[in-house]
N, C-alpha and C positions, 0 to 999 in steps of 0.2 A: 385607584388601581383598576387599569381595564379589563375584565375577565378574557381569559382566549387571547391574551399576547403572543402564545405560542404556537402564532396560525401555520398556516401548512405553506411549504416552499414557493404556492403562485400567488401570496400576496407578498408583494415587492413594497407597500406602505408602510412596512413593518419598520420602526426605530429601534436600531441595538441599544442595551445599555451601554453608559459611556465606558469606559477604558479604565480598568481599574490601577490605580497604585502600587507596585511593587511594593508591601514592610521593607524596611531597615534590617536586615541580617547582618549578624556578627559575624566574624572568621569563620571561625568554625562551625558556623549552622552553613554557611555555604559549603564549606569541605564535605560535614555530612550529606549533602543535598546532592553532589559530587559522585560521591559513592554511589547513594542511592541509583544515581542515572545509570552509572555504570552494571551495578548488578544486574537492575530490571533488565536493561537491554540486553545480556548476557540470557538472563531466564526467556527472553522472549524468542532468541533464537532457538536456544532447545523446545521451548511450547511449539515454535513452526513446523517442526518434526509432525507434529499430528498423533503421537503414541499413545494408544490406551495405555498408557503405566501407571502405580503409584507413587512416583515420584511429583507428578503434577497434579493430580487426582482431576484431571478430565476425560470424559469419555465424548468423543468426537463421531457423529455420526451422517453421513452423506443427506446432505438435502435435494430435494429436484432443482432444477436450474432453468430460468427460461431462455438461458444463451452457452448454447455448447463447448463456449471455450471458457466457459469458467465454471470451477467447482466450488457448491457451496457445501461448508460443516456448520452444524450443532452443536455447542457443547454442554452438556452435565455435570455441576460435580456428585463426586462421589461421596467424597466426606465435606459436606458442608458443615462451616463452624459458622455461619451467620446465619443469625435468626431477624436481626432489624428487617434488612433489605434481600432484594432477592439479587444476587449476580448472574448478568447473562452473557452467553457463549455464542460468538461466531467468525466463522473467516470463511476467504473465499481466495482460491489458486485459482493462476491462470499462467501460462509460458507466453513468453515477449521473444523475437525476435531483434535482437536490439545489441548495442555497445553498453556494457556496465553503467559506464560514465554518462551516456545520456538518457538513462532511466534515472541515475539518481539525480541529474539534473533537474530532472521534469518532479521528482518527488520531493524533493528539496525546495523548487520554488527558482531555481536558477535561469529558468529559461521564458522572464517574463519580456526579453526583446525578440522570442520569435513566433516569426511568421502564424502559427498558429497559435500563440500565444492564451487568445481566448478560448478555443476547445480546450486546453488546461484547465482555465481556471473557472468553465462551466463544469467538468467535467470532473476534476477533482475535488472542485470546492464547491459544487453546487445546491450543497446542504448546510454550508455553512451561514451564519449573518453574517458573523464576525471575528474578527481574530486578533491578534498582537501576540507582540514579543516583548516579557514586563522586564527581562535580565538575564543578559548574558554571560555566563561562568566561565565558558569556554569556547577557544572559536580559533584551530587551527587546522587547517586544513578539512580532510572531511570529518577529525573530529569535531564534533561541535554539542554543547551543553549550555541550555537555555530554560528561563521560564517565560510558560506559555499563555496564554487563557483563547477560550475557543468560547464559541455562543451556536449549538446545533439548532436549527429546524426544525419544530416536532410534524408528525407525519399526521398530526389531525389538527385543525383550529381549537377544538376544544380542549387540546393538553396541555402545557404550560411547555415553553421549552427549556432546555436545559443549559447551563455553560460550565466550562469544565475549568480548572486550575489545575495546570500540569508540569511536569520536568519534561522535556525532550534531548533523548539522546541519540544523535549522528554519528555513526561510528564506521569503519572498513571492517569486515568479519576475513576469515578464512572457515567454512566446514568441509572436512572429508577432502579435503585439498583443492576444495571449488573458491575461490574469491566470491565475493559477495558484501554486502551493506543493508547494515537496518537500522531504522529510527524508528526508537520507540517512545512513547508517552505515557506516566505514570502519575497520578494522581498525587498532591501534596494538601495538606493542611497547615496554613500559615498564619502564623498569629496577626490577627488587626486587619485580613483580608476584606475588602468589603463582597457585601455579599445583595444581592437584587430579588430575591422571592417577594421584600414588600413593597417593593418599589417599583420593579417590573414587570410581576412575577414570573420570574424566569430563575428555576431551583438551580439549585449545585448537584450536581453530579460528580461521578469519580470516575476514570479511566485505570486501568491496571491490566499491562502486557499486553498493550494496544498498540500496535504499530506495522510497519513494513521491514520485508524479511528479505531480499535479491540477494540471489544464488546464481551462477554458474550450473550449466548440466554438462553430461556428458555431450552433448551435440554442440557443434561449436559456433557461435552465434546465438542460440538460445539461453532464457533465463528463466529459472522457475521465480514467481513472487506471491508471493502470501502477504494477505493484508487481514491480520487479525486484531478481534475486537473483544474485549471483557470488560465491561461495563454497566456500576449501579448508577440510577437512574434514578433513586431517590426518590420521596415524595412518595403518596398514595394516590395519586391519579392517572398514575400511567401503566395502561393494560397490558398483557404481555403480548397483543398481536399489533398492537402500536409498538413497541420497543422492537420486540421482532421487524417493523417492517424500517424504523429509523437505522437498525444495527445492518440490517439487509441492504437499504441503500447506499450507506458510508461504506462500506466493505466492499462493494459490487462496482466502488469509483475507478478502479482499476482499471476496466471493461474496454475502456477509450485505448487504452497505448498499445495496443496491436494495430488497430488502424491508423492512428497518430503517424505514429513509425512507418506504417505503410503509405502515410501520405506525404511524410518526407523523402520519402524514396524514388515515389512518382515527381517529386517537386522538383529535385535533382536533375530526375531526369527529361523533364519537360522544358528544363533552362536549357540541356546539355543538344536535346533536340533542337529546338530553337538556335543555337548557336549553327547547328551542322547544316540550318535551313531546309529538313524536312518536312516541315508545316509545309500543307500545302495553299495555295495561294484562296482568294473565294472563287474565281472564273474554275479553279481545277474541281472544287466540291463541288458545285452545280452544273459541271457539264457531267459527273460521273452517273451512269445508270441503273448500276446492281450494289450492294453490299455485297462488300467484302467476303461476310462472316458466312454470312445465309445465302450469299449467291440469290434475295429475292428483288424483284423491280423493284425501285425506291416509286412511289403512288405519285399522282400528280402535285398534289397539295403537301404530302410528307418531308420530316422535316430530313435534312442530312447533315452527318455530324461526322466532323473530320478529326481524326484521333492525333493529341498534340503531342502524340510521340513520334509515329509510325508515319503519320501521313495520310492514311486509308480512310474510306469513309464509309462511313456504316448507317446501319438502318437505324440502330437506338444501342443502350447504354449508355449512361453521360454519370460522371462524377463530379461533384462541385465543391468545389475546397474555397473556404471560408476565407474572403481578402484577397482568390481571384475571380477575374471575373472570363466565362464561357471557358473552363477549363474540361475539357473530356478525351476523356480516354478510354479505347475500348480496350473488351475483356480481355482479350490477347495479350496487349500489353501489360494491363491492370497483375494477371497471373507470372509476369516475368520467366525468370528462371526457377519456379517453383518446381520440383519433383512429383508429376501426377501420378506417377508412381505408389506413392506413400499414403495408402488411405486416412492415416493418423496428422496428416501435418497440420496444424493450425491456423499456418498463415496463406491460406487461399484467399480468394481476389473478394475485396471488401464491398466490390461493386455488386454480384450476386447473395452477399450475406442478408440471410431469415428469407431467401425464394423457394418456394416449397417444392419449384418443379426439380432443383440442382438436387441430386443425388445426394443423399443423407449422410453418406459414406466421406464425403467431399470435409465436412465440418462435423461429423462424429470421432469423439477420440474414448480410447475405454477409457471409463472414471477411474482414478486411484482411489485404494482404498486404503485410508490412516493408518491403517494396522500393519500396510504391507510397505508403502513406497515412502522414500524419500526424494522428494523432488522429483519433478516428472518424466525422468529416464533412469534414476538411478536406483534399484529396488535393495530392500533389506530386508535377508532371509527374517522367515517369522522365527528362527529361533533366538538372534541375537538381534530381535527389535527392540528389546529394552534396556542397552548396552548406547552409552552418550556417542557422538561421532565425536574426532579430534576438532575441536573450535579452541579458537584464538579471537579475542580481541584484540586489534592492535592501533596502539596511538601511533599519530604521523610522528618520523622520525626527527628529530631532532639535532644527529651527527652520525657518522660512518659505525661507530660503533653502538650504538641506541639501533640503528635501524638493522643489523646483524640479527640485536637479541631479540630485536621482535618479531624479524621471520623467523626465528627460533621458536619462540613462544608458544604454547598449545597448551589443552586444560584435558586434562582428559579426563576418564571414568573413579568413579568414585575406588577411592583406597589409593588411586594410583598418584606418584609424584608430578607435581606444578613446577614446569620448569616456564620461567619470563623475570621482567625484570623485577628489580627488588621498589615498591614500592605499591606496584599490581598486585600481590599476595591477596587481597582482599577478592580478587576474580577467580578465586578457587572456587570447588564444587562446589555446588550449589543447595546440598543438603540441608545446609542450616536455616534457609530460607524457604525452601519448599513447599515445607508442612502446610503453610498457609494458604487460602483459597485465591490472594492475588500472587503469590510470593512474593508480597511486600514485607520489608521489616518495620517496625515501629518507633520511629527515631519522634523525641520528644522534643519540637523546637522551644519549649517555653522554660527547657530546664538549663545546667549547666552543661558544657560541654566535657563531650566524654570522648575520648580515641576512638580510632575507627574500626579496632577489633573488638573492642567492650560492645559499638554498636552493631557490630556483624553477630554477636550470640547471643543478640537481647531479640530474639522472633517473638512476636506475638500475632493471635488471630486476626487485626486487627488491618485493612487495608490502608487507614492514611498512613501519612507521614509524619 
């Protein structure tokens, strides 16, 4: 065993361990496994909410941020029942400008024939070694239930890293009448799993109400997304500003799909240009003498860069999108139809983003604060912030009447009646599961199988499964 396998993201010599085995499950340990996906990902949409309550026992606290469009939290529990391991707390918002559909494309993995297909998967997976998919449960449309195993990056050479054994569940949400999608990832314990601490050493870890939350806001076009993380980490050699800074990274992979999006935008519209023969020719950029922008002489030797939307040639600004090649656009265009109006908007021009001399006002947005907002336009008075919003799970329809009851469907606040279809019953409140610090339940895979309401009021402290 080589010490420090768990080197840090720029050694590329690093070998994953190999791909493990999915056990042989019964029936019914998959149906419970089933459930399982289903509830967490239920709980993980309420946790997105951000509320100090006791219903989740986390208290969520604003961290500083070194990029203004993303918020990052803390979390604490309150009542911790684990004494082994320590669990740690974090997420980070940020609003996308964006189509539903192709944010959960790009977070699903769907969109590995485009064009920017690599800033995806540097971007979202750039922490990762390795990954698979050991068994798929379910895989209908955008619901989808699967087993996962992941292999993280430790953020020092001398940590060991980690890999995870997890459920992932893909589902459609409805909250508060916004559409929306989350998949979430929760930790399992499987009989006859293999396992690499002495072979790799690379520990097991647990994930629990880790996942992605998209929502709809009130502004139309935009999405709030929350990419939260709880997760032990196992093992006694990993410090809590190392774990803090691996929990910091994976969470903050988000950061990229503002300007993704804003480079497909530009990409659009530089074919669209290109089609109308607005480029201008090279005898037109070199005989031109001033910028555009600045109205200053272009210098003798200076270079001059002709904007592949507009035409115009300017002094400087260039943008360079990854698999074209001399693609530049100036600021003018890069800002579009943006509202400079609106000191809070987010999506200003990617070309001036972190320049000190651009007005702070430009990419300052007030921070929310957990206590107070839901989603980033939509606020909840502080007196009924501890009151659940209406959420709905719902699976793809299946016939005219199935897909009626399910935009019927909704879960509401504790006491109050669970109207959906008969077989869902298990996606009622969430009480029963709560108390615990992942709201995981404790499903036994090495015992007999038991119905799925005997395993809905068997909670214990216990995060696997």
């Amino acid at each position: 065993m080589v010490f420090g396998f768990g080197s840090s993201s720029k050694d590329g010599n690093v070998k994953p361990p190999p791909t493990p085995k999915c056990p042989e499950l019964t029936m019914e340990q998959a149906q419970q496994l089933k459930a399982v996906a289903h509830m967490t990902c239920t709980d993980l949409v309420y946790a997105s909410r951000l509320l100090p309550n006791s219903k989740h026992g986390v208290q969520w606290t604003p961290m500083e941020s070194p990029n203004p469009r993303l918020w990052f939290y803390s979390g604490t529990q309150q009542h911790n029942h684990v004494t082994t391991h320590e669990v740690r707390f974090m997420c980070c918002v940020t609003t996308v400008h964006a189509a539903l559909d192709d944010v959960i494309d790009v977070l699903n993995g769907s969109t590995r024939s485009s064009v920017l297909a690599n800033d995806i998967k540097s971007n979202l997976n750039g922490d990762v070694l390795a990954k698979a998919s050991l068994k798929t449960f379910k895989y209908i449309d955008r619901l989808k239930i699967r087993l996962r195993w992941m292999v993280l990056k430790s953020a020092s050479p001398y940590i060991p890293m980690r890999d995870f054994v997890f459920l992932e569940c893909q589902n459609s949400i409805r909250v508060a009448g916004h559409a929306g999608w989350a998949c979430n990832m929760h930790s399992v314990a499987l009989p006859g799993f293999a396992t690499f601490d002495e072979s790799h050493n690379v520990i097991r870890g647990s994930f629990y109400r880790t996942g992605y939350v998209v929502t709809e806001t009130d502004i139309p076009g935009q999405l709030r997304l929350v990419h939260m993380m709880q997760a032990d980490f196992k093992g006694t050699s990993m410090p809590v500003h190392v774990s803090d800074m691996m929990m910091q990274r994976r969470v903050a992979n988000i950061a990229f799909l503002p300007a993704y999006f804003r480079k497909l935008v530009l990409i659009d519209r530089i074919v669209a240009a290109a089609a109308d023969e607005k480029i201008p020719r090279p005898n037109q950029a070199s005989a031109a003498k001033h910028c555009t922008q600045c109205r200053k002489k272009f210098p003798l030797l200076g270079k001059k860069l002709a904007c592949r939307l507009c035409g115009e040639v300017n002094l400087h600004v260039e943008l360079h999108i990854r698999g074209y090649n001399d693609i530049r656009v100036c600021a003018l265009c890069d800002a579009g139809d943006d509202d400079d109006d609106d000191p809070h908007d987010l999506m200003r021009s990617i070309l001036t983003e972190g320049d000190p001399n651009v007005d702070s006002l430009v990419f300052s947005a007030r921070q929310p604060q957990p206590s107070i907002y839901y989603g980033s336009t939509c606020t909840i008075p502080e007196d009924i912030e501890d009151e659940e919003p209406p959420l709905s799970l719902r699976e793809p329809s299946r016939g005219p009447s199935s897909a009626k009851d399910l935009r019927n469907m909704s879960i509401e606040s504790r006491g109050s009646q669970v109207r959906g279809p008969r077989g869902l019953d298990w996606l009622d409140p969430l009480d029963s599961f709560r108390s615990s610090v992942a709201s995981g339940i404790h499903f036994s895979l090495y015992s007999g199988a038991r119905s799925t309401n005997d395993l809905l009021r068997d909670s214990s402290d216990t995060h696997e499964l």
